[in-house]
N, C-alpha and C positions, 0 to 999 in steps of 0.2 A: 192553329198556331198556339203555342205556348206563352199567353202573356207576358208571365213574368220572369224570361228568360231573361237574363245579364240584363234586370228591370235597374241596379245600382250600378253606378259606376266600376268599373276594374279597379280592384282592392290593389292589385300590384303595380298598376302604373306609376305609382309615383317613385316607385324602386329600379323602374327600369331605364334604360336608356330614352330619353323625351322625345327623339327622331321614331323609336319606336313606338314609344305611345302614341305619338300623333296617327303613325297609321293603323293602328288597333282601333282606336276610338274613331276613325273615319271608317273601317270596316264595320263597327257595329252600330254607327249612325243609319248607314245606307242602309244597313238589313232592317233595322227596325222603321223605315223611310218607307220600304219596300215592302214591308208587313210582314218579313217574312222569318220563319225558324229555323236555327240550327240545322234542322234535320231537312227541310225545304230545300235551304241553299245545298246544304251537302248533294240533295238528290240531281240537282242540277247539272252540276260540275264534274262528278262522279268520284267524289270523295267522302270519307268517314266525317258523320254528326262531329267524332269528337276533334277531330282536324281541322274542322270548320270553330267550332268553339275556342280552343288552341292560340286561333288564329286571331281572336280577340281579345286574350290575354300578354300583356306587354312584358311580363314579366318571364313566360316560357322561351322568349328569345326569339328571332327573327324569322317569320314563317316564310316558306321557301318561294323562290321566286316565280316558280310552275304554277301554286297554290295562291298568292297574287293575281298572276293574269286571267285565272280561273275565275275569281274571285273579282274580278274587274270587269270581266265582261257579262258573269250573272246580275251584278248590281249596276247594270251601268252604270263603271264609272268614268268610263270616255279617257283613259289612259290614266287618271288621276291616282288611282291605288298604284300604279304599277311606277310612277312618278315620284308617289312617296316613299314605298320600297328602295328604288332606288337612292333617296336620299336617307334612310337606316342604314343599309347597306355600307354607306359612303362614309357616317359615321362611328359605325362599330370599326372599320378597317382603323377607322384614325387611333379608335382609342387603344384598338390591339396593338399598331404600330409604337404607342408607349411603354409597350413592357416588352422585353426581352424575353425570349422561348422558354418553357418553363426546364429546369433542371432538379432533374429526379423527381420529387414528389410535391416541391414547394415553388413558389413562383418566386422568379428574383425580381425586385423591382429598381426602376433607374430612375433617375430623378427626374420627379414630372414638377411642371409649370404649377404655379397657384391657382391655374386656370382651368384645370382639370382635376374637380372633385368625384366626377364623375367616374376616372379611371381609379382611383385610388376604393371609391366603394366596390368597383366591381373587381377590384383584385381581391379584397379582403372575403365577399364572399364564393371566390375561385379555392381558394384557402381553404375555408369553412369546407365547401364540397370536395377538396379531396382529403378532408381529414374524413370525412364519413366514408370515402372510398376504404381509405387505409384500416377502418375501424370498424367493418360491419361484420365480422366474423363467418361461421359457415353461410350466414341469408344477408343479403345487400338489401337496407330498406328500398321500398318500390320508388321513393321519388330518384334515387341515385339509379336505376335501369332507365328514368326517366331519362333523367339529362342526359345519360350516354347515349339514349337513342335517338335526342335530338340534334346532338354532337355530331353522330353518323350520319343524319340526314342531311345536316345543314354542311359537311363537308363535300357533299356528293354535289351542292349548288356551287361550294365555291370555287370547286374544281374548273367548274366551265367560267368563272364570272375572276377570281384572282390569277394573280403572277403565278407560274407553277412552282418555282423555289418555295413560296412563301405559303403554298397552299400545300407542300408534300410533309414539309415541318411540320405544320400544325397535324397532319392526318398522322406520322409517323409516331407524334406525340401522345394521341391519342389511343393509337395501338397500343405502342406502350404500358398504358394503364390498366388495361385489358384485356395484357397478356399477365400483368402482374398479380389482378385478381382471380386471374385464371390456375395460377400457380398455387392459390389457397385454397381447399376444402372449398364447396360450393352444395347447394341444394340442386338436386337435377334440373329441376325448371331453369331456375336462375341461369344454371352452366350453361344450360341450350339458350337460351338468350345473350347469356355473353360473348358464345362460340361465335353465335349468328352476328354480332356487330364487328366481331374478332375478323370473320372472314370477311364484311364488307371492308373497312380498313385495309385489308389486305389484298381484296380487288383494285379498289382506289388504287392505293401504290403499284400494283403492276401493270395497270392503264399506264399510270403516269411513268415509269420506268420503261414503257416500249414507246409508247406514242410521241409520251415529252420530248425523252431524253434518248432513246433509242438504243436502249441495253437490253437488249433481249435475254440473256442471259439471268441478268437482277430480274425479272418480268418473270421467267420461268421458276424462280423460285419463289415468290410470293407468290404464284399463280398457287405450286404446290400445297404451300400452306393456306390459304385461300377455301382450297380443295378439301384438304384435313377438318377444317374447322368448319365448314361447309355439310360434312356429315356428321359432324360432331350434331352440330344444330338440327340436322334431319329434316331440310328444308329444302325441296323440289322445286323453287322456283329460283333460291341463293345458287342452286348447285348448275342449272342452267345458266345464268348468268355466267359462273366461272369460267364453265366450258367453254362458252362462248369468246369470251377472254381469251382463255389459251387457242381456242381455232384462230382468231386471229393474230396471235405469238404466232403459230408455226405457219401462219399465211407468210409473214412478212418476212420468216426466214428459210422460203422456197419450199417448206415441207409441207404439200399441198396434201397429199394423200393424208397425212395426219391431221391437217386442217378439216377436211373431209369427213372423217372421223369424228372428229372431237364437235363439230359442227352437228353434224346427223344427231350425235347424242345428245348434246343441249336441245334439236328441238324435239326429242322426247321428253325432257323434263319440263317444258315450260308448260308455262299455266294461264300465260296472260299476255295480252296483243305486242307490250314489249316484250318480254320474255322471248314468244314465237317469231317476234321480226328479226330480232337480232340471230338468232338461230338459220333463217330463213336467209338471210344475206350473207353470211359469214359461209356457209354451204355454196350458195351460188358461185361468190368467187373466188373459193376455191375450182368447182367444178368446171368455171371458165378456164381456168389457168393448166387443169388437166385437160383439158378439150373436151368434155363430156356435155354438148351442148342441148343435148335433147335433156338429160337429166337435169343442168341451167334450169331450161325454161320450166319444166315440173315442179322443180322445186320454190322458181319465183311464184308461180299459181298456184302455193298454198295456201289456205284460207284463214288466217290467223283469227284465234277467238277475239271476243268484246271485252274483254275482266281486263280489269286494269288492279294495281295494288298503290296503295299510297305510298309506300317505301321506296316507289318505282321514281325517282327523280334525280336531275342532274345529271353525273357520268352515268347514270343507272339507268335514266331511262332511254328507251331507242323509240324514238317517234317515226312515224308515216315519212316522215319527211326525209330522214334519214335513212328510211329502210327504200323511198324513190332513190336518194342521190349511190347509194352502195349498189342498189342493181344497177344502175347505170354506170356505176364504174364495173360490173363485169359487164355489162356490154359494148364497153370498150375494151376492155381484154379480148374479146372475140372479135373486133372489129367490125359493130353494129354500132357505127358513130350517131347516125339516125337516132337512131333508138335511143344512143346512149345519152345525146346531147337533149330530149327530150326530159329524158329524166331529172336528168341534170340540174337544167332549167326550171323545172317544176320544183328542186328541191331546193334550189338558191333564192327563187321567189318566196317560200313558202318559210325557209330563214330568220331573212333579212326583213320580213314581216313582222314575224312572231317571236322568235328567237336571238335577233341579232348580238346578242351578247356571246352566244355558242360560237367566237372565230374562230375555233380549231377547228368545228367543221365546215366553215363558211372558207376557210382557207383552201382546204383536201375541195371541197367543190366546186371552185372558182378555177384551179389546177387542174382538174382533169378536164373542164369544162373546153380548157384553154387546149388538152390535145384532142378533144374532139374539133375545135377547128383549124387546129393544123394539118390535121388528118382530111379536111376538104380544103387545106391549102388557102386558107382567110389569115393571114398572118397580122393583117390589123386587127382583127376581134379577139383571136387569143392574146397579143397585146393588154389589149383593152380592158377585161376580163381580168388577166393578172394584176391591174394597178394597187389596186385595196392591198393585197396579200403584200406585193415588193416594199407596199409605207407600214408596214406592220410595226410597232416596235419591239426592241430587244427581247424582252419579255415574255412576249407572244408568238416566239419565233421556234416553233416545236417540231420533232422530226415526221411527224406526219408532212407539215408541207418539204419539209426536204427529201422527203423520198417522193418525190411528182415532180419537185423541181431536177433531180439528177436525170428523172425522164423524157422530161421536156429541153434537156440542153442537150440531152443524147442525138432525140430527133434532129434538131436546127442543127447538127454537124453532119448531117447527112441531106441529101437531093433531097429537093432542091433549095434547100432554106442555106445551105454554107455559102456558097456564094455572095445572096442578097445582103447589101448594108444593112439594112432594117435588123434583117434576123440578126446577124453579127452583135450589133449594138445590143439588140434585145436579149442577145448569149450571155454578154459580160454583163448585165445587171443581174441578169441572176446569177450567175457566177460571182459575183458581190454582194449580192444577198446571203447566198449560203456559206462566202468565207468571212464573213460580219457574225454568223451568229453560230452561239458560241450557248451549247445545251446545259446549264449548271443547275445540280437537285439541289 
């Protein structure tokens, strides 16, 4: 072990947010508690030396919530890191919620409390960094590629963990920026690096434009440009990703054979266990939904590699668990409820364990879940099963679970559910769920 690794205190904690410091300097207690280095902890978790170091600097901004629990369970710390996370989390939102969206290049500010010094330093230096934006000419100094690509990442967390309105502003903004220094003369390297952040921003938005808000149409065209910049940056695992993206665009709007397609080709380019899974399931169901059931199950038995990449988080990455509850939703499309509710099952435990902040997928899971057992005719457990999802609030009310709930009211008006009071009542609450909410970018 390296002695006298971060042997002084973190020079920029006292510039950062204190909710953050406290959990920086709790991360680098337990390592050095633990005896152990930088490069130890990374080996464990399966993260970069320098993402782990990063991650004990207060001042780089809030290290993501994947790299947390990672980091929680190599140090044990019995949910404590993941506890304080969450309270950074809770107050960076507050203090963003102080300033109003930035317009053009300068931040507007509104008038804060005398009790918020803290927001008024970190506007001044939001300022400070986009004047180096506006001002680096053909080469962007390397800390300015820094913070955008921590911008990037920390957008991909908050994708799953804030309100979608509030989280498509900020990514929309950040596009933005980086389309604008894209427009300037650039050094190649540089370019490819900006391309590459260019098109994650612009996967983010066409997630959030199909799945939030259910515009396929707005989704297709970011997808496009996504795609553009995507080879701009000459990156095999970004370009998978996309693909993947648009295969489930044209899932959702019945055009299975091109989901097919676009599927098969993302999982040539992937490179690494999410990359491959999401490719992997995006394929299957479509290939349910053609009937091609032998090809299905071929392609669920594919062996996806070990390589994981640190960039892979948030909307970005597609875990085990996700890649369980997607084939069981095409094995409900075939009508292998068995099967499917297995899946299912394994991927809502596996959730609400590890992940419970992910309710957009905890929502699509608990829905299909709900017609696997109507499909064996248990109308109290698909009940049961839906409760979570029907108390959702506004907020969190996205068209992923509205396209399950149109399905599942479809069934209850048909044998033998029309009839039954139960069903009935259980029709009109969702049928009040989905004329309540009301999808705003």
């Amino acid at each position: 072990m390296d002695s006298v690794e971060n042997a002084e205190p973190d020079p920029t904690a006292s510039q950062a947010d204190p909710a953050i410091a406290r959990l920086t300097e709790e991360i680098r207690a337990r390592r050095r508690a633990a005896g152990l280095s930088h490069a130890q902890v990374a080996a464990r978790i399966g993260y970069s030396r320098q993402y782990v170091s990063l991650a004990e600097r207060a001042g780089r901004g809030l290290p993501s919530a994947d790299l947390i629990r990672a980091l929680d369970r190599a140090l044990d710390g019995a949910g404590a890191l993941v506890e304080l996370h969450q309270a950074a989390a809770l107050s960076r939102s507050r203090q963003r919620q102080a300033w109003q969206a930035p317009t053009g290049n300068m931040l507007v500010p509104v008038e804060l409390p005398s009790t918020t010094p803290e927001a008024v330093v970190r506007a001044d230096a939001a300022e400070s960094v986009a004047f180096a934006r506006r001002h680096g000419g053909h080469g962007l100094h390397e800390a300015v590629l820094e913070q955008f690509e921590a911008e990037v990442l920390r957008l991909a967390e908050e994708f799953l963990e804030e309100p979608a309105s509030i989280v498509v502003r900020r990514c929309r903004d950040v596009r933005d920026e980086l389309f604008r220094l894209l427009d300037q003369p650039r050094w190649p390297q540089q370019a490819r690096t900006l391309h590459a952040l260019a098109a994650r921003t612009c996967g983010y938005l066409t997630v959030a434009a199909s799945d939030f808000f259910g515009q396929n149409a707005a989704a297709e065209d970011h997808a496009r440009t996504a795609w553009q910049l995507a080879e701009l940056a000459d990156q095999d695992e970004l370009r998978s990703w996309i693909r993947s993206v648009q295969s489930a665009i044209a899932f959702w709007a019945g055009q299975w054979q091109i989901a097919d397609a676009l599927a098969a080709e993302a999982l040539t380019l992937a490179t690494t266990r999410s990359g491959a899974s999401r490719a992997i399931v995006m394929r299957a169901r479509a290939l349910a939904r053609l009937g091609d059931i032998t090809a299905l199950r071929a392609t669920a038995g594919i062996k996806v590699p070990e390589q994981m990449h640190a960039g892979e988080t948030g909307i970005v990455l597609f875990t085990d668990m996700n890649r369980q509850r997607c084939l069981g939703g095409a094995y409900l499309m075939i009508g292998e409820h068995g099967n499917a509710r297995t899946h299912l099952e394994q991927a809502l435990d596996g959730y609400e364990q590890d992940r419970a902040f992910d309710y957009a997928v905890i929502a699509a899971t608990r829905l299909d879940l709900a017609s696997t057992h109507l499909a064996r005719r248990d109308l109290h457990a698909a009940i049961e099963v839906t409760k979570p999802v029907l108390g959702m609030p506004d907020a969190r009310r996205l068209e992923g679970a509205l396209r399950r709930l149109r399905d599942l009211r479809a069934t209850l008006a048909t044998d033998p559910h029309r009839d039954d009071p139960t069903a009935r009542a259980w029709a009109d609450q969702l049928e009040n769920f989905a004329a309540t909410t009301v999808l705003v970018g």
